[in-house]
Every structure is written in C-alpha cells, then in structure tokens.
PLY file of the C-alpha trace (Angstrom):
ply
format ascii 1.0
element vertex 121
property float x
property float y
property float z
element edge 120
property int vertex1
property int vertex2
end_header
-27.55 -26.53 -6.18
-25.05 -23.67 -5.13
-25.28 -22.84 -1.56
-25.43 -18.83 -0.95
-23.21 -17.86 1.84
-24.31 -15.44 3.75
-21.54 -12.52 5.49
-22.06 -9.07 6.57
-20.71 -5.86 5.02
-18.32 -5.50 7.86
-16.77 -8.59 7.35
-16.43 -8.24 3.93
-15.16 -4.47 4.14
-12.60 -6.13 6.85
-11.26 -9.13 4.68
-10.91 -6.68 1.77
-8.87 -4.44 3.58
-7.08 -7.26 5.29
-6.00 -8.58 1.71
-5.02 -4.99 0.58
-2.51 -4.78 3.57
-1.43 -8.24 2.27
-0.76 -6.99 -0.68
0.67 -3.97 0.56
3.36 -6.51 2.32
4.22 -8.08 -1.06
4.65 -4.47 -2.42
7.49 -4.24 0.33
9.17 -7.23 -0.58
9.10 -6.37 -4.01
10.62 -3.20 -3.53
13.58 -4.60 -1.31
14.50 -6.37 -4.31
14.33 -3.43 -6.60
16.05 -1.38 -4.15
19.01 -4.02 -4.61
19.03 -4.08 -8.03
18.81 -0.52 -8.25
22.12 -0.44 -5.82
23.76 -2.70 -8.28
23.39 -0.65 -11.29
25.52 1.08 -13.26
25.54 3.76 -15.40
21.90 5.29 -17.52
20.37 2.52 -16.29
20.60 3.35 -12.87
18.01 6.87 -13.61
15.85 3.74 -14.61
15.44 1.67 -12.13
15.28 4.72 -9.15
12.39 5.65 -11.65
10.92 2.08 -11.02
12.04 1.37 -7.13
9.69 4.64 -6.30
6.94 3.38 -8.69
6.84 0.00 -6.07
7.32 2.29 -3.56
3.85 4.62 -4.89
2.14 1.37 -5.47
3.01 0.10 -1.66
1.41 3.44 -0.42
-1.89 3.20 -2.50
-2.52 -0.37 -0.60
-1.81 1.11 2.38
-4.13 4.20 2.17
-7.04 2.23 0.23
-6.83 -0.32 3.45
-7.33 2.72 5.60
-10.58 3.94 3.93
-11.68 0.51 3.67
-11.05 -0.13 7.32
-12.71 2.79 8.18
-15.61 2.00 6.56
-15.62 -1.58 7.90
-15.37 -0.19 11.57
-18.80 2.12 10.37
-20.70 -0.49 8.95
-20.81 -2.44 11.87
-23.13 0.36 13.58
-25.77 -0.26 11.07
-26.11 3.48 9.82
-25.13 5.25 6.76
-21.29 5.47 5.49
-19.95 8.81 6.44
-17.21 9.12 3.28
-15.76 12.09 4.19
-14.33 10.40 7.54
-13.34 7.32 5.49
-11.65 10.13 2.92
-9.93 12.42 5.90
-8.35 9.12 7.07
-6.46 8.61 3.53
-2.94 9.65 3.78
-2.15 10.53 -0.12
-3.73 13.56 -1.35
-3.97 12.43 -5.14
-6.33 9.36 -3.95
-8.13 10.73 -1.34
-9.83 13.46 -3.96
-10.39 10.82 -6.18
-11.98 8.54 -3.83
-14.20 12.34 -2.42
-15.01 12.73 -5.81
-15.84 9.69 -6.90
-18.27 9.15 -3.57
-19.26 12.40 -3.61
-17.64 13.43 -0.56
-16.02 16.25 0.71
-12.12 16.05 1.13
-11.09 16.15 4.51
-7.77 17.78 3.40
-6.04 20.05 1.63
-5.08 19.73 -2.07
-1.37 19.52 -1.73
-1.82 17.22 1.78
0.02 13.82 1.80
2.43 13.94 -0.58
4.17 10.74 -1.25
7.29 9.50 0.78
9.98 8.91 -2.24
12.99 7.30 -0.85
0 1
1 2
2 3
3 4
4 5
5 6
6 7
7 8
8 9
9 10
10 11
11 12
12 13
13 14
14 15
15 16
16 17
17 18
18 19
19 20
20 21
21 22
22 23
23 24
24 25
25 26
26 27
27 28
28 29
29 30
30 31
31 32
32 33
33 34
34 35
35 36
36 37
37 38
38 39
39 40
40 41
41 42
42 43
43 44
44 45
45 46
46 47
47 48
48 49
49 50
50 51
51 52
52 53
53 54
54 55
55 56
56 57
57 58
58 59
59 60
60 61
61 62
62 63
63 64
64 65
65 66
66 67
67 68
68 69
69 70
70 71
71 72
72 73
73 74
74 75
75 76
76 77
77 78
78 79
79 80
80 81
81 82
82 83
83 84
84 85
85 86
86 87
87 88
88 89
89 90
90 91
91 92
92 93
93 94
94 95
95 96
96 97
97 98
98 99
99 100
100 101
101 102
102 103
103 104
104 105
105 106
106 107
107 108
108 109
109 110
110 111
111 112
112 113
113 114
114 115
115 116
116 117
117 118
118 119
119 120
C-alpha cells in the first residue's frame, strides 16, 4: 500500500520556488558558456548566437521572477488566509509575465504595461 505523505502548501510553494532558483542557477551557467562561444565567433554567425546568449539570458530572468511570485505566495500561505495575487504579481520584475500571471489569476497588475523590461546584455 502507498503511503500518502502529508506537507503543507507553504512548504510546497517554498521547495517549488527553491527548485526554480535552482534552475535559474543552471540558466547562468549555461549562459557563461554561450557568452564564450558567442565571443569566439566569427562572422554571420556571430548575429546568431547574440540572438541565442539573450534567449538564456530571458529564460534565466523568467526563473527568477516566477521564484519571486512563488515565494511570495509561500510566505502568504503560511498565515492561513486567502492568496492576495496582486501582491504576488507587483513583486514580479518582468512586465510581459507579470500580466500574464494577473490575467491568468485574475488579478490586478501591480505595474505598469511597459514596467520591467528585460536586462539584455
């Protein structure tokens, strides 16, 4: 018989976020290595691989602001009430996500539609 384990929603809002900045650290190691191959290139394909060095770069960002709601909404579950999405939202850095994330939990943005643009290196 399979034994249910039993963890609260802050626990498991923490661990998730935990393993999204985990992944967020991968990210970075992958795009030290793409920033080195894009400082060995030559010639067209160099447009290329600056195109793919910022995509890593994007992706690292996303991790980072989807561990921010979720740590947000970790730290709120552990008072037992009702999520409060728009703080969660105002506390995500990237403007694109944070309206889909409003929108999709029917929360209000807590910024501005052109707020936290992306930091392309």
């Amino acid at each position: 018989m399979t034994q249910v384990l039993a963890i609260q929603t802050p626990d498991v809002l923490a661990s998730l976020a935990n393993e999204l900045e985990h992944a967020g650290a991968l990210c970075d190691r992958l795009e030290m290595l793409v920033t080195q191959l894009v400082r060995a290139s030559r010639g067209e394909t160099l447009e290329i691989a600056l195109s793919e060095a910022q995509t890593v770069d994007v992706l690292t960002q996303h991790l980072a602001a989807l561990a921010t709601f979720t740590r947000q909404l970790s730290a709120q579950a552990e008072s037992g009430t009702s999520y409060d999405l728009s703080a969660a939202v105002a506390g995500v850095t990237l403007g694109d996500l944070a309206n889909r994330l409003a929108r999709s939990t029917h929360a209000l943005p807590g910024q501005s539609e052109d707020a936290g643009d992306l930091d392309l290196f």
